[in-house]
C-alpha positions as CSV (number, residue, x, y, z in Angstrom):
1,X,153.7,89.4,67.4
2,X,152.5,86.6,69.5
3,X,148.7,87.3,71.0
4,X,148.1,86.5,74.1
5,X,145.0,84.2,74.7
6,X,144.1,85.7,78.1
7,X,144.4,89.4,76.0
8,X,142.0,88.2,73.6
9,X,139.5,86.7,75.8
10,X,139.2,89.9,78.2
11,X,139.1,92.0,74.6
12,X,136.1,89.2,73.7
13,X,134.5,89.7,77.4
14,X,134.5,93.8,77.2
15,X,133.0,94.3,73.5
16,X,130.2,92.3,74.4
17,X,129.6,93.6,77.9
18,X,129.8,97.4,75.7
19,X,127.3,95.9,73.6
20,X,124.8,95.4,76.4
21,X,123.2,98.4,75.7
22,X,120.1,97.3,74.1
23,X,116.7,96.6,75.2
24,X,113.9,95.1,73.9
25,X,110.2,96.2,75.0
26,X,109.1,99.7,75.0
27,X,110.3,102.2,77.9
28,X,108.1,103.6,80.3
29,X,106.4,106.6,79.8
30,X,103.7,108.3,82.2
31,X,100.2,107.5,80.3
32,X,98.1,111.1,79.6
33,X,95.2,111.0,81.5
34,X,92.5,113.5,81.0
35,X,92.0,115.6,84.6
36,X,90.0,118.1,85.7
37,X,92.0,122.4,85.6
38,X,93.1,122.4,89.1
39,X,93.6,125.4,91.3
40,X,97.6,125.7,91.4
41,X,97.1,128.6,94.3
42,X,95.7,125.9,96.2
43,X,99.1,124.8,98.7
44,X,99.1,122.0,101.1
45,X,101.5,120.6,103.1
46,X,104.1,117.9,101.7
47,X,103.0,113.8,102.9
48,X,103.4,113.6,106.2
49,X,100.9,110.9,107.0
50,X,102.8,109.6,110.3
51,X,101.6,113.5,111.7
52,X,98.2,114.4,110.1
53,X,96.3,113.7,112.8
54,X,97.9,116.4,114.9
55,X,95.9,119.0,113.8
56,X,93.1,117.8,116.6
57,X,95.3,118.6,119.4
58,X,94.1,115.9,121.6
59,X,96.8,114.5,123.5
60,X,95.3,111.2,123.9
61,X,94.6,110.9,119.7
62,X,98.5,111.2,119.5
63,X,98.8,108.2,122.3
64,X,96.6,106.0,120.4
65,X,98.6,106.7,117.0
66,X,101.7,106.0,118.2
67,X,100.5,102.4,119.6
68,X,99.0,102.1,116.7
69,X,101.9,102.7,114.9
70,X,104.6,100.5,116.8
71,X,101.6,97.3,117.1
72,X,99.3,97.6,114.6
73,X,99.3,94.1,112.9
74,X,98.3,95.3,109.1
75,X,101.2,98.0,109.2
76,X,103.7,95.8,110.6
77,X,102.8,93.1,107.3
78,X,102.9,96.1,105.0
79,X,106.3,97.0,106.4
80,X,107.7,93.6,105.9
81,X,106.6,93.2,102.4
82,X,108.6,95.9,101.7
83,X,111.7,94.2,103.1
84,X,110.7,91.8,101.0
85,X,110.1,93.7,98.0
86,X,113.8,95.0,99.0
87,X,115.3,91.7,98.6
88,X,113.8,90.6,95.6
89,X,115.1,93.5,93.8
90,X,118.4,92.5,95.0
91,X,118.3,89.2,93.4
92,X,117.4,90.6,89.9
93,X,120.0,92.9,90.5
94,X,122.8,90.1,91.2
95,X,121.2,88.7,87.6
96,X,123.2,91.5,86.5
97,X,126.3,90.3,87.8
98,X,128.8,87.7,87.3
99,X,128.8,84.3,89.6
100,X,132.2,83.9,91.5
101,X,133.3,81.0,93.0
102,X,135.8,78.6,94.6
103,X,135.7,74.8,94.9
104,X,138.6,72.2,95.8
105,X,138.3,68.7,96.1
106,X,140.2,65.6,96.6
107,X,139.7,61.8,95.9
108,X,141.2,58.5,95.9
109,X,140.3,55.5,93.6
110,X,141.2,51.9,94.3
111,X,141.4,50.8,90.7
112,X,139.9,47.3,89.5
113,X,142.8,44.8,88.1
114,X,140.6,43.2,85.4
115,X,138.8,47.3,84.5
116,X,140.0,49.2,82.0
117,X,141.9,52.0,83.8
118,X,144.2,49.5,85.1
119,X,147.6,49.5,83.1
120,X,149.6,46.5,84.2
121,X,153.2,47.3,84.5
122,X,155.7,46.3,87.5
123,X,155.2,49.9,89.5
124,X,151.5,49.9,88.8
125,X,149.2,51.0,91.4
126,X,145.7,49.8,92.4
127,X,145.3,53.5,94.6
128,X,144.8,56.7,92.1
129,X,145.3,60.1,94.3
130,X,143.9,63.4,92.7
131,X,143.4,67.2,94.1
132,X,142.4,70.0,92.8
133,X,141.5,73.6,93.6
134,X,139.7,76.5,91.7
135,X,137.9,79.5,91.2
136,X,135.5,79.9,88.7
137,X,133.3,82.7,87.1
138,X,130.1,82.6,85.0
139,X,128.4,85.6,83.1
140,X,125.5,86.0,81.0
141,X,125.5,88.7,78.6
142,X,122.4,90.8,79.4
143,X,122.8,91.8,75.7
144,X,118.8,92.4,74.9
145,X,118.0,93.4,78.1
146,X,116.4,90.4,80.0
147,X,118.3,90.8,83.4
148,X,117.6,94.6,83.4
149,X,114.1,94.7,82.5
150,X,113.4,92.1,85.5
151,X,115.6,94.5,87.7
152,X,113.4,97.3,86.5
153,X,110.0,95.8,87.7
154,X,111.4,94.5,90.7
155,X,112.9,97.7,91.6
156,X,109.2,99.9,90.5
157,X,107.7,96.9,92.6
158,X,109.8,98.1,95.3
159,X,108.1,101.8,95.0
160,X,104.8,100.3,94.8
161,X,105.2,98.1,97.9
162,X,106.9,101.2,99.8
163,X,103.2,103.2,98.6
164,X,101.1,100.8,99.3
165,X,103.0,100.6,102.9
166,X,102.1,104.5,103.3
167,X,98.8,103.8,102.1
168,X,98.1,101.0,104.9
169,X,99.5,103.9,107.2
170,X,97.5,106.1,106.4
171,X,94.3,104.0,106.0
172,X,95.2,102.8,109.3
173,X,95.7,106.0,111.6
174,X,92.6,107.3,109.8
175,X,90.4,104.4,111.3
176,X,92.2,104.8,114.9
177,X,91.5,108.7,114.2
178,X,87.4,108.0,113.6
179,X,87.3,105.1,116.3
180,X,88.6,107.7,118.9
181,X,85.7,109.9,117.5
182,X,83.3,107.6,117.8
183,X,83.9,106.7,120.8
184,X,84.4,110.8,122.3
185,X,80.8,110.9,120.7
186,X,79.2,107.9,122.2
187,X,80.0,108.8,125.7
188,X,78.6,112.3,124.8
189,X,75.4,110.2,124.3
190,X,75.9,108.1,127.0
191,X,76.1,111.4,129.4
192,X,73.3,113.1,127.7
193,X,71.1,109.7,127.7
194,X,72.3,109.2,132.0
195,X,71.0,112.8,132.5
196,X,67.9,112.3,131.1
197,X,67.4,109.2,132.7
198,X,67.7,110.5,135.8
199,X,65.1,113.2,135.6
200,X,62.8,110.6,133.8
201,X,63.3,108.2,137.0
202,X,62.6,111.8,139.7
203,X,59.2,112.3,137.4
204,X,58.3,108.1,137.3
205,X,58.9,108.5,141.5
206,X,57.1,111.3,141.9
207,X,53.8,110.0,139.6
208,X,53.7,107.0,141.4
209,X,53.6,108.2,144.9
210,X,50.4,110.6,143.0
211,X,48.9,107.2,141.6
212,X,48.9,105.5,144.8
213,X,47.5,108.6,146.4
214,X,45.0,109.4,144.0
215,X,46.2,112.2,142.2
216,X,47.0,111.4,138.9
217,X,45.3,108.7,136.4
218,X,47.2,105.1,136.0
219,X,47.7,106.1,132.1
220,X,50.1,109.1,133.4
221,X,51.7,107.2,135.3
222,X,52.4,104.3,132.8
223,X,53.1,106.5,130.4
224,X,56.4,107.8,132.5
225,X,56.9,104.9,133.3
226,X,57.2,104.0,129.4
227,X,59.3,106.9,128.7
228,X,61.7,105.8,131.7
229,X,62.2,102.4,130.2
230,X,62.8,103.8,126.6
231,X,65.9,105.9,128.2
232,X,67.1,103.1,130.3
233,X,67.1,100.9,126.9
234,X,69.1,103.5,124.9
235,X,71.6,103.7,128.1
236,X,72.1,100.2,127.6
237,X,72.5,100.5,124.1
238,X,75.2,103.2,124.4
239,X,77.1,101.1,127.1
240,X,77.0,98.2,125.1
241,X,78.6,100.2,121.2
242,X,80.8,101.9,124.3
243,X,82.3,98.0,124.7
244,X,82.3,97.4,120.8
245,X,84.4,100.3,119.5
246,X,86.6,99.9,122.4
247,X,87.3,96.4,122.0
248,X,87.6,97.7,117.8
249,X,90.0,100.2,119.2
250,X,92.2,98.1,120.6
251,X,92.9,95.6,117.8
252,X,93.6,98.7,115.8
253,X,96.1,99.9,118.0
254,X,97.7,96.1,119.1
255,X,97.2,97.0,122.4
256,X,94.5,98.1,125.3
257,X,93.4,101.4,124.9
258,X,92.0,101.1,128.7
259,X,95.7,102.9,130.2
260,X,95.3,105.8,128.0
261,X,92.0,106.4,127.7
262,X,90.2,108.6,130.6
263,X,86.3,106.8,130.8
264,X,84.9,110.1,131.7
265,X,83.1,113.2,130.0
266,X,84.9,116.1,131.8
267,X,84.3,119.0,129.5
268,X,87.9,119.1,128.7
269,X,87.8,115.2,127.5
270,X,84.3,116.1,125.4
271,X,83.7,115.7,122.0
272,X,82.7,119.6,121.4
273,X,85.7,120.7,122.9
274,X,87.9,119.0,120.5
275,X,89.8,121.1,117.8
276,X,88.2,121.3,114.7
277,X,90.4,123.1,111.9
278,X,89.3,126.4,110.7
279,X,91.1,127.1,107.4
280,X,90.3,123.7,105.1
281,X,91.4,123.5,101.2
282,X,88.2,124.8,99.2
283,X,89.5,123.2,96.2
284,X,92.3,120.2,95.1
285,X,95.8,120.5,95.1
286,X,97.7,120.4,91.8
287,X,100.3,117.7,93.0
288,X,97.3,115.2,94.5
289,X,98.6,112.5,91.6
290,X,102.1,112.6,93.2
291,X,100.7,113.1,96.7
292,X,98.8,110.1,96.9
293,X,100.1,106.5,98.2
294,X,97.1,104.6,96.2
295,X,98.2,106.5,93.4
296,X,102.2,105.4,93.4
297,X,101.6,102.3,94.2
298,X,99.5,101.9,91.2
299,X,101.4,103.4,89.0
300,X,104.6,101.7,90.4
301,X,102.4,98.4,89.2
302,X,102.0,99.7,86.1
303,X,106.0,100.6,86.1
304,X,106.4,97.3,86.6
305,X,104.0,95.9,84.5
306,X,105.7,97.7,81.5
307,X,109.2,96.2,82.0
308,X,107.9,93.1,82.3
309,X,106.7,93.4,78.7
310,X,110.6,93.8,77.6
311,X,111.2,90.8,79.8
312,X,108.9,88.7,78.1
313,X,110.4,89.7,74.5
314,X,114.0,88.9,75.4
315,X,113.4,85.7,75.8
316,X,113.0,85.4,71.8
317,X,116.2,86.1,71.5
318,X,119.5,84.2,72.0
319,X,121.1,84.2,75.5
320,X,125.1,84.5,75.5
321,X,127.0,83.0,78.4
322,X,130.7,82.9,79.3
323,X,132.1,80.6,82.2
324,X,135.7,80.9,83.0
325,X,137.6,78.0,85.6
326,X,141.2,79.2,86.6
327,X,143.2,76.7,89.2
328,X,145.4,73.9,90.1
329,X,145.4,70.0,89.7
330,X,148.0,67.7,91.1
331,X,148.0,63.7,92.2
332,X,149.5,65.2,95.3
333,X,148.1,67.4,98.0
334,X,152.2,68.7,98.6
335,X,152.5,69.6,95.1
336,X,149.2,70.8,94.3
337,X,150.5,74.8,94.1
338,X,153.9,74.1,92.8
339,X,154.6,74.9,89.2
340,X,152.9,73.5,86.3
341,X,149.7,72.5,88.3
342,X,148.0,75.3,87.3
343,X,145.1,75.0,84.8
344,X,142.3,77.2,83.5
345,X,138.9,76.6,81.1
346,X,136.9,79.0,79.2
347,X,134.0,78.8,77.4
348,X,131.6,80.7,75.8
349,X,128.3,79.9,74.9
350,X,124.4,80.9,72.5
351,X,121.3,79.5,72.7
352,X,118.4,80.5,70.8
353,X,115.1,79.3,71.4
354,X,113.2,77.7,67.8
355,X,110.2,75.7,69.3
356,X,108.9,76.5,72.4
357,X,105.1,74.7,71.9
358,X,104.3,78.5,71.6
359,X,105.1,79.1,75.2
360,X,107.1,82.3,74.5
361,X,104.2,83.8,72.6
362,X,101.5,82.7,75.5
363,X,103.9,84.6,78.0
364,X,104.1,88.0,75.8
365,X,100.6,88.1,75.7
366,X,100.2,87.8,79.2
367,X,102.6,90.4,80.1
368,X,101.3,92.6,77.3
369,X,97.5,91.9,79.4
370,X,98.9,92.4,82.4
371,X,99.7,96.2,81.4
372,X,96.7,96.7,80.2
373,X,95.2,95.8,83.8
374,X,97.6,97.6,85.5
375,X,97.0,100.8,83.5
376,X,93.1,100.0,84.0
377,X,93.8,100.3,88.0
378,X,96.0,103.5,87.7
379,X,93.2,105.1,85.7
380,X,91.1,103.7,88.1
381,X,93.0,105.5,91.3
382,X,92.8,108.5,89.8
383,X,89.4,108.9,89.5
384,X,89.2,107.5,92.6
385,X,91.5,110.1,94.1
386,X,89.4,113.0,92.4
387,X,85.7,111.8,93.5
388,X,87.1,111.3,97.3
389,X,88.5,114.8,97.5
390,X,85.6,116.3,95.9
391,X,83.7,113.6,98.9
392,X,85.7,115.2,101.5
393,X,85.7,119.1,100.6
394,X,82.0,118.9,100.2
395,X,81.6,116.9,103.4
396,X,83.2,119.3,105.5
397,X,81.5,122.6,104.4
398,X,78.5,120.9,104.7
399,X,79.0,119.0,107.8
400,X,80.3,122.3,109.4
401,X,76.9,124.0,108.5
402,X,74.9,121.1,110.1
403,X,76.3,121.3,113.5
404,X,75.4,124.9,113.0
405,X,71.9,124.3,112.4
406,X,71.7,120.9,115.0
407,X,73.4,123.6,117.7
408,X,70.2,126.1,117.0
409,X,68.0,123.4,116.9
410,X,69.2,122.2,120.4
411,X,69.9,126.1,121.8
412,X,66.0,126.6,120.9
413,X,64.5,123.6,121.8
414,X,66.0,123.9,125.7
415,X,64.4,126.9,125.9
416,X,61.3,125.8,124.8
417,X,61.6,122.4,127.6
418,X,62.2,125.4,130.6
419,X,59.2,127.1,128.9
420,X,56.9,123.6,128.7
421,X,58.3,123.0,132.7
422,X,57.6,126.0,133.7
423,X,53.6,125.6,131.9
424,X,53.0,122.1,133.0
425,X,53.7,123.0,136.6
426,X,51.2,126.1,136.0
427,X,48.8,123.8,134.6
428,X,48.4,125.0,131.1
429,X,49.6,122.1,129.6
430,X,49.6,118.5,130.2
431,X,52.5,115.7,131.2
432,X,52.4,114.5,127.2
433,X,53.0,118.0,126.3
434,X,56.1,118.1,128.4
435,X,57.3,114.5,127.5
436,X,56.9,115.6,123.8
437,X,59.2,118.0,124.1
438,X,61.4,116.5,126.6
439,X,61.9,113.6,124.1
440,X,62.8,116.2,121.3
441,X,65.3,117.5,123.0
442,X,66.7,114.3,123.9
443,X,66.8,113.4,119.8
444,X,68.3,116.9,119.3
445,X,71.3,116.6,121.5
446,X,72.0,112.8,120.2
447,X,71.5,114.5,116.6
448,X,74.2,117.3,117.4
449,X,76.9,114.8,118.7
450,X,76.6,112.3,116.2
451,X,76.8,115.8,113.4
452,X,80.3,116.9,115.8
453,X,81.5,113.1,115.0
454,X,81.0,113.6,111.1
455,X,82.1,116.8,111.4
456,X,85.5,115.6,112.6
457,X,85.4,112.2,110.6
458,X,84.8,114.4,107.2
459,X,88.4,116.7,108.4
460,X,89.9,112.9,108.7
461,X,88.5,111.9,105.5
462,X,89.5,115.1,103.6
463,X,93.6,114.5,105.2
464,X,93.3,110.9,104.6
465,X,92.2,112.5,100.5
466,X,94.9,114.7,100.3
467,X,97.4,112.3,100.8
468,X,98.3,113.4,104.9
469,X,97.1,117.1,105.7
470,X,97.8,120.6,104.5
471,X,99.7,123.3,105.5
472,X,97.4,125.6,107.9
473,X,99.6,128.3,107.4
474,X,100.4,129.1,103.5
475,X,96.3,128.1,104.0
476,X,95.5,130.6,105.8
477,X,98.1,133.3,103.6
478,X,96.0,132.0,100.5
479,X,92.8,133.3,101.6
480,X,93.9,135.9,103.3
């Protein structure tokens, strides 16, 4: 029985492409890393970073996101590396595949009498025609696993990117989050500093109409004067970290801030009023490896980093290729189809590498290094993730309890300025009595605000640790 050659070759083609099973390098495998017993009870809500910041309720917090979302110019790189992460893993995945394509061309030759193509002979021709048209197709057997291990980093460089994309997200909303805080608490100031000023500038009016009249001593009247200037100073301060964090608003959010933002302290719009969470974790979540971005992406590295160890190994071993031409050739454009102008060429080739100047080895090495770095980061996320939870969940009981105390502290000590008012004008004690404790109290209420910003920057901190929020109401059923 006659074989045909076509039979044998596609026999040839599919044994080999069966045989493209193996692959060098080892596989990945998720490294043990010892972990603190976490509290399985403990339920939070799934990554949603793009909607954390919700649980403040403040309308003009979800304004400011949602700029910052659409313009902010970090996220908007983070977003494009992963389109480009995208298309580099669909290059190493057309590796994979074969190379198909056409060609035609056509030429004419005027021939030289005295060269050596020329043939003399009464019908010879000077002008040689020739045409030809094909499609060809090349292949290289991935048979230890070269092409695939290059697809596989490139594709858990593609989860990494996509991580580290969240994690810009969330790094990013969390700053617009604290800069919004900031600057709720630092018109707080600014309204408790104007107040103060103005009832420092009523007592420097009033002492100097009593020094020019004789009733009170120069050093009084300096000394409120003093006192006046200090406020005035601490106004100007405030206005001045007022224009900072606004101008380090904007560039967070791409855009000015000044449309959305209300430049008043209404006691809706201040910074006590602002929703504070009542039910936080009290301990750390038993999925925070898989929850957090800074995590993924670094183990998505070290994915990567693995398979390009197999990478590196299959280039000491031989490369198979196949290239196939099927077409037609003709000295005439009219007959260039017609029968008997068709042609075809296969071939099949191995190469195997013998000296490389130790090149080969140099690159294994530095593949099998870059794993170890790689795994040297993941470990180091970890433990990075662990100590800022721990951070966080400390920060907020504790931060909770001092706005506690700085609320007594300021509760007590307005009682005791009405008290010191009420003696001064009596007589019983003198103008530094009162401008002792008026000063107090003035530190006390700065105290409380700045205590109400930490209080709400540790609740971003802790969302920001846990990988995007929880869920306040399996929370709430938990400790219930």
């Amino acid at each position: 029985m006659k074989v045909n050659n076509h039979d044998s070759y596609a026999t040839w083609i599919i044994l080999l492409t069966l045989l493209t099973g193996c692959e060098v390098g080892p596989s990945y495998k998720r490294p043990e890393i010892q972990t603190p017993d976490l509290d399985a009870k403990e339920e939070v809500a799934e990554y949603i970073c793009d909607k954390w910041w919700r649980v403040f309720s403040d309308s003009t917090l979800n304004k400011l996101e949602e700029q910052a979302l659409e313009h902010n110019a970090d996220l908007k790189q983070a977003i494009e590396n992963v389109e480009i992460a995208r298309e580099i893993a669909g290059i190493a995945l057309a590796d994979l595949l074969p190379t198909v394509g056409v060609s035609g061309a056509g030429n004419s030759t005027f021939v030289s009498q005295r060269g050596k193509s020329y043939v003399p002979s009464p019908a010879a021709k000077r002008t040689v025609t020739g045409y030809s048209g094909s499609a060809g197709l090349s292949y290289e057997i991935d048979f230890f696993g070269k092409y695939r291990r290059a697809h596989e980093a490139t594709r858990a460089n593609l989860l990494s990117t996509r991580a580290a994309k969240e994690s810009v997200l969330l790094t990013v909303t969390a700053e617009v989050a604290k800069a919004y805080f900031q600057l709720r608490a630092l018109d707080a100031k600014l309204a408790i500093a104007n107040r103060t000023l103005k009832t420092r500038q009523k007592t420097c009016e009033v002492y100097k109409s009593r020094f020019k009249n004789g009733y009170c001593t120069e050093f009084d009247y300096l000394r409120v004067q003093s006192e006046m200037s200090s406020v005035k100073t601490t106004v100007l301060d405030l206005e001045s970290a007022i224009a900072r964090i606004e101008n380090a608003l904007s560039m967070l959010v791409g855009t000015s801030p000044s449309e959305m933002i209300v430049r008043k302290t209404a006691k809706d719009q201040a910074i006590e009023k602002l929703r504070i969470p009542s039910q936080v974790p009290n301990g750390i979540p038993s999925d925070i490896l898989a929850r957090r971005p800074d995590i993924l992406m670094a183990e998505g590295q070290l994915m990567a980093a693995n398979a390009r160890i197999g990478e590196a190994r299959a280039a000491h071993y031989p490369s198979i290729s196949l290239t196939g031409i099927f077409g037609f050739e003709s000295k005439s454009l009219a007959t260039l189809f017609n029968t008997g102008s068709d042609m075809w060429n296969f071939n099949s080739g191995i190469s195997l590498p013998i000296f490389s100047g130790g090149k080969i080895k140099a690159a294994n090495k530095i593949a099998e290094a870059n794993y170890r770095k790689m795994l040297i980061a993941y470990e180091g996320s970890i433990k990075t993730a662990f100590r800022e939870t721990l951070d966080a969940l400390v920060a907020n009981r504790k931060n909770r309890e001092m706005v506690i105390s700085r609320t007594r502290q300021v509760n007590s000590l307005k009682k005791s300025y009405d008290i010191a008012k009420k003696q001064k004008d009596s007589g019983l004690i003198g103008l530094l009595d009162l401008l002792d404790v008026e000063r107090g109290l003035l530190s006390a209420e700065m105290e409380l605000v700045s205590a109400l910003q930490n209080q709400l920057n540790a609740v971003v901190d802790l969302c920001k640790a846990l990988g995007g929020g929880w869920n306040a109401s399996k929370l709430n059923k938990n400790h219930t």
